[in-house]
Wavefront OBJ file of the C-alpha trace (Angstrom):
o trace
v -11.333 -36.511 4.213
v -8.974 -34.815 1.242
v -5.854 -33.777 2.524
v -5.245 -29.874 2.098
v -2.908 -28.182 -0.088
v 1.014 -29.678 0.180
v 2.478 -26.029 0.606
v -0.434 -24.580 2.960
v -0.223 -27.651 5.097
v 3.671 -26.900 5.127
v 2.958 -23.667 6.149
v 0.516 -24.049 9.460
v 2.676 -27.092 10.722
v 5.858 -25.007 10.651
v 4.130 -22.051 11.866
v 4.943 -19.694 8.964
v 5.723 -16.410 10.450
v 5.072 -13.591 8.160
v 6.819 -10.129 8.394
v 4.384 -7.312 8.432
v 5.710 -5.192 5.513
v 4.867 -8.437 3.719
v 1.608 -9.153 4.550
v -0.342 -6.049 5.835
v 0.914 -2.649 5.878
v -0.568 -0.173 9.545
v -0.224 -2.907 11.992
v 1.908 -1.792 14.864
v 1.670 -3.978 17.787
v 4.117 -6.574 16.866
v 2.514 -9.760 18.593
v -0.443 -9.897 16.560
v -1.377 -13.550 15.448
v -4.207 -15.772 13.823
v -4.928 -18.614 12.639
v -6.890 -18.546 9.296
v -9.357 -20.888 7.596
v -8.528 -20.980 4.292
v -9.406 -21.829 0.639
v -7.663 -22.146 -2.638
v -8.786 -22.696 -6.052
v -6.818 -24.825 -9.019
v -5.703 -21.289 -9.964
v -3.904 -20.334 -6.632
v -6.043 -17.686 -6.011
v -7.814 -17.392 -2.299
v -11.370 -17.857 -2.431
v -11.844 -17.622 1.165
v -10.597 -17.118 4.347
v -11.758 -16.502 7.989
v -10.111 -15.865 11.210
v -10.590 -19.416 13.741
v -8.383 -18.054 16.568
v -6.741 -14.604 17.173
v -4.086 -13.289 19.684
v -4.402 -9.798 18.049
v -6.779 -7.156 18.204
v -9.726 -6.658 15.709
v -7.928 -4.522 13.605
v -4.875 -6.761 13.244
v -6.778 -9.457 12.415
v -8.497 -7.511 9.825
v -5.263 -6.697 8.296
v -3.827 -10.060 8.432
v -6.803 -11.548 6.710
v -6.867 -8.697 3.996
v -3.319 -10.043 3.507
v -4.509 -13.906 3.537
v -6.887 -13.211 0.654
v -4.281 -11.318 -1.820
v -1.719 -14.227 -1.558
v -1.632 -16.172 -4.906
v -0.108 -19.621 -4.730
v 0.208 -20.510 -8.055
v -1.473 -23.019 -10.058
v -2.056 -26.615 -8.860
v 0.376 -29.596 -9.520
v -0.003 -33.001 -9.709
v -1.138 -34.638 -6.591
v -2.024 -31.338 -4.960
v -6.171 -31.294 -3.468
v -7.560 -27.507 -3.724
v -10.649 -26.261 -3.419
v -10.720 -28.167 0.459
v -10.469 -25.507 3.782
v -7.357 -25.700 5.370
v -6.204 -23.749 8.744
v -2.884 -21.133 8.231
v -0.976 -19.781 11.335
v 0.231 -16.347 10.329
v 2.083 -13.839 12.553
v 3.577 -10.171 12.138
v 7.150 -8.985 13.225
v 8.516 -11.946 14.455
v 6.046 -13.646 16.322
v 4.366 -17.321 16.924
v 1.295 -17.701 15.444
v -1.378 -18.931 17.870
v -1.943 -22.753 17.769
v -5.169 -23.800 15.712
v -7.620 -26.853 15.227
v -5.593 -29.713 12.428
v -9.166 -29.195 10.030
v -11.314 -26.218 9.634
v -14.680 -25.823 7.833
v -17.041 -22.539 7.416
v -20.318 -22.496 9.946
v -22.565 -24.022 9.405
v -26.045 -21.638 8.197
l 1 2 3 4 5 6 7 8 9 10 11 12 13 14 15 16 17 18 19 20 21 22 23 24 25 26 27 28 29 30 31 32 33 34 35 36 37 38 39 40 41 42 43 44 45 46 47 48 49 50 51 52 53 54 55 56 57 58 59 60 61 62 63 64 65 66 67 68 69 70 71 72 73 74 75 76 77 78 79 80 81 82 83 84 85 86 87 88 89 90 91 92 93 94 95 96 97 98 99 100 101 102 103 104 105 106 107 108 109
């Protein structure tokens, strides 16, 4: 199995929480949380992303996401796998993100 990106990994196992006004703009609640299954490209850009576990509401999670997919993480270094699906814990306004699986993987068709 490929090990995911060195600064996303970094990210879900300190439980990176985001500030709303950072990430998504109209939510309100404050303890809205996912965890999201993501992919990067050699770019940085986000070619994909999916909520895996929410503590939110449906429209928290949409904005969350929306946020998830603008992020750009610059282009890959030396040593760094992309292109592999990774989970994220994200969280607005100061809370934990939910705890998620240690792999993730789109369904299956």
């Amino acid at each position: 199995m490929r090990k995911p990106p060195s600064l996303a990994s970094a990210l879900f196992l300190s439980l990176c929480v985001l500030s709303a006004p950072a990430l998504a703009d109209g939510a309100d609640s404050g303890h809205a949380g996912i965890v999201a299954c993501v992919k990067i490209d050699d770019t940085g850009a986000v070619i994909g992303a999916f909520v895996i576990v929410s503590t939110g509401d449906a429209e928290e999670d949409r904005l969350l996401l929306s946020g998830v997919r603008n992020l750009q993480w610059g282009a890959k270094k030396a040593g760094e796998t992309r292109g592999v699906w990774f989970p994220m814990g994200l969280a607005l306004n100061g809370a934990t993100p939910p705890t998620g699986p240690a792999t993730c993987a789109p369904p299956q068709s």
